[in-house]
C-alpha positions as CSV (number, residue, x, y, z in Angstrom):
1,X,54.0,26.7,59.8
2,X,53.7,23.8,57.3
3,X,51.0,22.0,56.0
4,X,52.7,18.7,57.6
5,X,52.8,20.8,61.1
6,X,48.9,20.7,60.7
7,X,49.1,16.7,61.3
8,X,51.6,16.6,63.3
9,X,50.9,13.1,65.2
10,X,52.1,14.6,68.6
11,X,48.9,16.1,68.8
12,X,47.0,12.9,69.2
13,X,49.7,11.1,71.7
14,X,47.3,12.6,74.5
15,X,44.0,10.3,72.8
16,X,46.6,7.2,72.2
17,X,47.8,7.5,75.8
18,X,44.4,7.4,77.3
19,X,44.2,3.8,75.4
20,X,47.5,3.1,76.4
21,X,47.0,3.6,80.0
22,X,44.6,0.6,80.1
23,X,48.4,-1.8,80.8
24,X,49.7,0.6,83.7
25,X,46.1,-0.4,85.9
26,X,47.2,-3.9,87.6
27,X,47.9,-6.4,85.5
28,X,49.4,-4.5,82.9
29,X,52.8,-2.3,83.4
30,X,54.6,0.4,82.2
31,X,55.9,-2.0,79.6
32,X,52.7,-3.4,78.0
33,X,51.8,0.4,77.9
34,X,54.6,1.6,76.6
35,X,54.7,-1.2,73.6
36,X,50.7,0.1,73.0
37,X,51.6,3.4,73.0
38,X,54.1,3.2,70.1
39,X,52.5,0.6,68.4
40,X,49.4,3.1,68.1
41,X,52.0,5.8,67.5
42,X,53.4,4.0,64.9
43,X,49.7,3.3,63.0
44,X,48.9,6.9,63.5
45,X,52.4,7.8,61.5
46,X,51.7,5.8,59.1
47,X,48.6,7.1,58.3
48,X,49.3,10.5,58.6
49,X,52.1,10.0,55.8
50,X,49.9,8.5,53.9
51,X,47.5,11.6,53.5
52,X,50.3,13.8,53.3
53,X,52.3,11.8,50.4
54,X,48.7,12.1,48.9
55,X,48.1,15.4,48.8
56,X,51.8,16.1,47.8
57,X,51.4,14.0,44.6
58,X,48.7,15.7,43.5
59,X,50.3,19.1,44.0
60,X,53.1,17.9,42.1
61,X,51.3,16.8,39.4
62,X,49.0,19.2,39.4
63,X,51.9,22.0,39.0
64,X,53.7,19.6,36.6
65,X,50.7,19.4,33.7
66,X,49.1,22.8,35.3
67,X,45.7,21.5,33.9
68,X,47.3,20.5,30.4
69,X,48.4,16.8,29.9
70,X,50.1,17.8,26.7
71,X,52.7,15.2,25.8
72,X,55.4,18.2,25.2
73,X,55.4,18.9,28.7
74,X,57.0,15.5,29.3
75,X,59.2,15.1,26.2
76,X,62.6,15.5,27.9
77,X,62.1,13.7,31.2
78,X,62.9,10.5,31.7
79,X,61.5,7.8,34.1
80,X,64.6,8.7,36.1
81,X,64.2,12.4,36.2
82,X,60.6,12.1,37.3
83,X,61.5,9.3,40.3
84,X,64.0,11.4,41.2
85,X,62.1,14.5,41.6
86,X,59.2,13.1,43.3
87,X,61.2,11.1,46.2
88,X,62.6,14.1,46.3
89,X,58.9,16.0,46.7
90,X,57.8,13.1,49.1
91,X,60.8,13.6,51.8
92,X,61.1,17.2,52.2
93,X,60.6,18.4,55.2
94,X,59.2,21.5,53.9
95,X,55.2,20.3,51.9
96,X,54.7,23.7,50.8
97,X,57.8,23.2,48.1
98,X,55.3,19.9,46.5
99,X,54.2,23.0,43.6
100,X,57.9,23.8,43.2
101,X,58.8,20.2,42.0
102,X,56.1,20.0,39.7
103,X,57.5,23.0,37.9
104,X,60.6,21.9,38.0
105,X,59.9,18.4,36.8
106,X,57.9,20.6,33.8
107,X,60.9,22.6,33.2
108,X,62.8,19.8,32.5
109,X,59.7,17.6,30.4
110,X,60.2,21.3,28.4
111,X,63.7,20.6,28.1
112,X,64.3,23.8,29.3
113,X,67.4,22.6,31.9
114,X,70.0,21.5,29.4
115,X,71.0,17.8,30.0
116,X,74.7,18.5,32.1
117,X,72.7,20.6,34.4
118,X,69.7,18.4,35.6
119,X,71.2,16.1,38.3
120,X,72.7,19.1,40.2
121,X,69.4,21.0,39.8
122,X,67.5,18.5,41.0
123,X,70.1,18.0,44.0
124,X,70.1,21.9,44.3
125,X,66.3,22.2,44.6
126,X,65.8,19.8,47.0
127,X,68.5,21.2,49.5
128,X,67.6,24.5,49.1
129,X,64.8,26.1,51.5
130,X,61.7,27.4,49.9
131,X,62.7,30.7,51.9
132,X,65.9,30.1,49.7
133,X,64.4,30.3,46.3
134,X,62.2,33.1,47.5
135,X,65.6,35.1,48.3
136,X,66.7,34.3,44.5
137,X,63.0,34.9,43.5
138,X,63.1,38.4,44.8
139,X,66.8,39.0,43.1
140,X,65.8,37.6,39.9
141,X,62.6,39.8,40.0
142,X,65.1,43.2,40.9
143,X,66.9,42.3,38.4
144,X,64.2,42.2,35.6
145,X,62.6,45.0,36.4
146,X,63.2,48.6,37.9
147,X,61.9,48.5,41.2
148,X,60.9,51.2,43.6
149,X,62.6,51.8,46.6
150,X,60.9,52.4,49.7
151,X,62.3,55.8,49.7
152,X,64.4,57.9,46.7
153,X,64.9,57.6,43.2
154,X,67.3,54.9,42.8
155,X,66.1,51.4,41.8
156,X,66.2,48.1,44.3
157,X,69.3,46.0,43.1
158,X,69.6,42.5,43.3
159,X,72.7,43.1,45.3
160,X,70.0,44.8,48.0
161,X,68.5,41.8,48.5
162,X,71.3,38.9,48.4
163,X,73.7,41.3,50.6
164,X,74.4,39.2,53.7
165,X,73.7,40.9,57.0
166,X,75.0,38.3,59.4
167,X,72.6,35.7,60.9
168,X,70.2,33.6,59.2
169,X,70.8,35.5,56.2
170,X,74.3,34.9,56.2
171,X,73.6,31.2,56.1
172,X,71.3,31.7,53.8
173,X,73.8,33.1,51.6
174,X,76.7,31.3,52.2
175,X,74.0,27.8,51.3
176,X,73.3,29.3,47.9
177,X,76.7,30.2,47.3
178,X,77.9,26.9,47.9
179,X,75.2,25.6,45.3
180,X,76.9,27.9,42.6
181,X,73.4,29.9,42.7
182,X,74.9,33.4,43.7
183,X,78.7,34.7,43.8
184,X,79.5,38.0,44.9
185,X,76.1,39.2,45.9
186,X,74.5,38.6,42.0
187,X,72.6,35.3,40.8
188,X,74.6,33.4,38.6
189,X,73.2,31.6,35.6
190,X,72.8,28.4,37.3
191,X,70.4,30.4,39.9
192,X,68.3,32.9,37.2
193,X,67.7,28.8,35.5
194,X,66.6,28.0,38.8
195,X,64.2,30.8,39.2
196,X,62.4,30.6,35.8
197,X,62.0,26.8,36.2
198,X,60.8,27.0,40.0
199,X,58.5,29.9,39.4
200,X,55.9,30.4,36.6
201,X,55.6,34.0,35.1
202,X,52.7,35.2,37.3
203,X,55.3,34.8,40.2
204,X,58.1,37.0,39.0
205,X,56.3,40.2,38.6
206,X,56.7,42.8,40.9
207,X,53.4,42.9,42.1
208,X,54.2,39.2,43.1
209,X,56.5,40.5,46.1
210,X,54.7,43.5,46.8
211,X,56.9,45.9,44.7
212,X,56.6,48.4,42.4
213,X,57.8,49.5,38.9
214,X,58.9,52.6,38.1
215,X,57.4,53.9,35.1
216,X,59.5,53.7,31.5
217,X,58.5,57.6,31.0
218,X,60.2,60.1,33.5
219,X,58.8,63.5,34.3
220,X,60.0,66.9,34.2
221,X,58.1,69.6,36.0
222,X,59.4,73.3,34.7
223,X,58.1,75.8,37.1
224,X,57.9,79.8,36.5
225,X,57.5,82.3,39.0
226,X,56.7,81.7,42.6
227,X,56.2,78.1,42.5
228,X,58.7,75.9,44.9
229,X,55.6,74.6,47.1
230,X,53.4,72.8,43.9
231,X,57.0,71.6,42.5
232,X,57.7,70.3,45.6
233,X,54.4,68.6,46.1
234,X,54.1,67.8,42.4
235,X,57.6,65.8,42.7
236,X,56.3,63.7,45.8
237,X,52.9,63.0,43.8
238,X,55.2,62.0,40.7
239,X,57.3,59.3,43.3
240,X,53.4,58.4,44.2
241,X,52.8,57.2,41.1
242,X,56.1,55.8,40.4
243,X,57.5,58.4,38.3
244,X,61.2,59.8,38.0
245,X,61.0,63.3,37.4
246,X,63.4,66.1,37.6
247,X,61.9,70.2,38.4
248,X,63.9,73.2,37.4
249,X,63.2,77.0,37.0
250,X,62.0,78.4,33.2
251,X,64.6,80.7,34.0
252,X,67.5,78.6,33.1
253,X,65.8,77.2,29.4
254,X,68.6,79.1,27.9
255,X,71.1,76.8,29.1
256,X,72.5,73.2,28.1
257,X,71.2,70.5,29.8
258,X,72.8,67.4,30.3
259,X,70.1,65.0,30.0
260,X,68.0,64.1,27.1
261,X,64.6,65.4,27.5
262,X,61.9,63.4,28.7
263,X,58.3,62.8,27.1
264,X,55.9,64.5,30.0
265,X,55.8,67.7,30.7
266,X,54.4,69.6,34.0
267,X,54.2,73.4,33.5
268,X,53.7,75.2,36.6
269,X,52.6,78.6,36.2
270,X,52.9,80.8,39.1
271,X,49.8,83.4,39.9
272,X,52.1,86.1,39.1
273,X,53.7,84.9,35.5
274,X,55.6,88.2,35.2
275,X,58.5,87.6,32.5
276,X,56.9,84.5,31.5
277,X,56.6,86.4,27.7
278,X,60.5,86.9,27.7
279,X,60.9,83.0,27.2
280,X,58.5,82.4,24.4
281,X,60.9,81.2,22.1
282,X,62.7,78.7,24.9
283,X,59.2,77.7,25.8
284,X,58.1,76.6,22.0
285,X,61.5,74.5,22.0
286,X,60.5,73.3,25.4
287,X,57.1,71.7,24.6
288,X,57.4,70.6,21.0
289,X,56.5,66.8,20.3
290,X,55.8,66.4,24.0
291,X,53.1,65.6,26.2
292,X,52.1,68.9,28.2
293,X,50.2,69.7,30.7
294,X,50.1,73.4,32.0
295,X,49.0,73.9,35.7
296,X,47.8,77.4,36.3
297,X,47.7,78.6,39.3
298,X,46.5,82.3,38.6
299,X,44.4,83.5,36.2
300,X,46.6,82.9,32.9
301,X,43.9,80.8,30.1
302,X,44.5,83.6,27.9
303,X,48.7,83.7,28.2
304,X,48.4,79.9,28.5
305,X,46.4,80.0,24.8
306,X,48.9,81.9,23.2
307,X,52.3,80.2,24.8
308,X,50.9,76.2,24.7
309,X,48.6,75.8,22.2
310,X,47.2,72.6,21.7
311,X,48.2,71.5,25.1
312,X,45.7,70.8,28.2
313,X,45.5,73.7,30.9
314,X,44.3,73.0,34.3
315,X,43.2,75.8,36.4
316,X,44.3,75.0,39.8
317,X,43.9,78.4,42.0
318,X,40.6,77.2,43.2
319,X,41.3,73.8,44.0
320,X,42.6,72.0,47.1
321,X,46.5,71.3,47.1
322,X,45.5,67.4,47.2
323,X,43.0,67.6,45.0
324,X,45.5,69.5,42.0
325,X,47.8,66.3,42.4
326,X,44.6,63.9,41.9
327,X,44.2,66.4,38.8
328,X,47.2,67.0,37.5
329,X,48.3,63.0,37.2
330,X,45.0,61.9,36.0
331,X,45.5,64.0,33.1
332,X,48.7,63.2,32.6
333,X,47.9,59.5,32.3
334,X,45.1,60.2,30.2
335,X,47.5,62.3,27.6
336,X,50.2,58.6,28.3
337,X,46.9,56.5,27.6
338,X,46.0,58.3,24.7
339,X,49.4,58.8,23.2
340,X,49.0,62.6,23.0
């Protein structure tokens, strides 16, 4: 609901009726009440525009100076620009969008929409719902960053969020489409201008749409021996915290892989870590310049010592399966923290 909804005069025809009703009682009539009634109506409109044009102004130029009247801001708009935009601000239906003019009309002080552009921007903007730009918000935001999905290892597109689905998002679509502000399911130029001079930097974070980022650094977990359930768990902890990883057997060191390998390092080592010693040499190729962390789940300090010197070693047998996850990634974002 917005703000306007709040003041919506309809709420106060019951209070201006009760004063109208004084012309229906006899010698009045349903005409000298009805003239009251919308003469009242009328005064109670006006005012209520008023307070709303009010508060819209100062929204506006509250988001244009955001604090800071510094005369840069309103270098490259003209008299014309800024009557435009806030008639513009002032007739919306929607009053929630008053912040999005004032950035705009500071985008453009900022000279920041090139001159061609900055009658159909501000002709875009104001047809354009603020569910609209929150679409392209989200899309420009997907397509800065990495996002996680809800579930997987791929990475929310931009495409994933502009598809049309039929219904209100189809004419949702096909209205930015026709503004030149997505074609073929991707913002266009016109639109990624639109979102950086809409929204302000704190808005196109992930965290500003609820999302999250997967993590630059991806994980491989290398497991020896017995180890399938703490891989399996240690994967879905590493999609927890928003890393990639990829977990294969020490058994297959020997063999070429088709990845560059990444930066952290889980070890699993099973209780039994029979044949662990026949892979000494793949295991010194396997850990050197990269952030370790061994996970022991039998009683191995002393193997551990002489295979992964100078790397941490967490014994885990005693410890809850939960509680080695807490572990395990704590120590691993120490060693990221720390640069280890």
């Amino acid at each position: 609901m917005s703000d306007d909804a709040k003041e919506n005069p309809v709420v106060t025809v019951g209070h201006i009726a009760a004063k109208a009703a004084l012309g229906i009682v006899p010698g009045g009539g349903f005409l000298s009440a009805g003239y009251e009634m919308l003469h009242l109506l009328s005064k109670e409109v006006a005012e209520q525009i008023e307070r709303r044009n009010e508060k819209r102004y100062q929204e506006f130029i509250s988001s244009l100076f955001e604090g800071d009247v510094d005369p840069a801001v309103t270098e490259g708009l003209t008299v014309n620009d800024y009557q435009a935009l806030l008639a513009a601000c002032l007739t919306d239906i929607e009053s929630e969008k008053s912040k999005v003019y004032g950035a705009a009309a500071r985008a453009i002080g900022r000279k920041e929409i090139p001159e061609n552009y900055k009658r159909f921007f501000i002709l875009s903007i104001s047809q354009l719902s603020l569910d609209q730009l929150n679409l392209i918000r989200r899309a420009y935001i997907a397509n800065t960053f990495s996002l996680k999905p809800p579930q997987g290892a791929g990475s929310v597109r931009q495409q994933d969020i502009l598809r049309v689905l039929g219904g209100v998002a189809a004419i949702n679509y096909n209205s930015l489409e026709s503004h030149g502000v997505v074609s073929e399911s991707l913002l266009t130029e016109f639109g990624s201008m639109i979102v950086r001079a809409c929204f302000d930097e704190s808005n196109l974070t992930p965290q500003s749409i609820s999302a999250k980022e997967w993590r630059q650094e991806r994980l491989e977990i290398v497991f020896c021996g017995d180890s399938i359930g703490a891989v399996n768990s240690l994967t879905d902890a590493a999609w927890e915290h928003s890393f990639r990883s990829v977990n294969f057997s020490i058994s297959i060191l020997d063999r070429p892989r088709m990845y560059v390998p990444y930066h952290s390092l889980f070890l699993v080592i099973a209780e039994d870590a029979t044949g662990i010693d026949a892979y000494k040499a793949e295991i010194g190729t396997l850990v050197k310049n990269r952030r370790v962390i061994v996970l022991d789940y039998g009683d191995n300090a002393e193997l551990a010592s002489e295979l992964f010197p100078n790397h941490k070693r967490i014994g885990v047998k005693s410890l809850d399966g939960m509680l080695v996850m807490d572990v395990a990634f704590e120590a691993l974002l120490e060693n990221e923290q720390s640069g280890a």
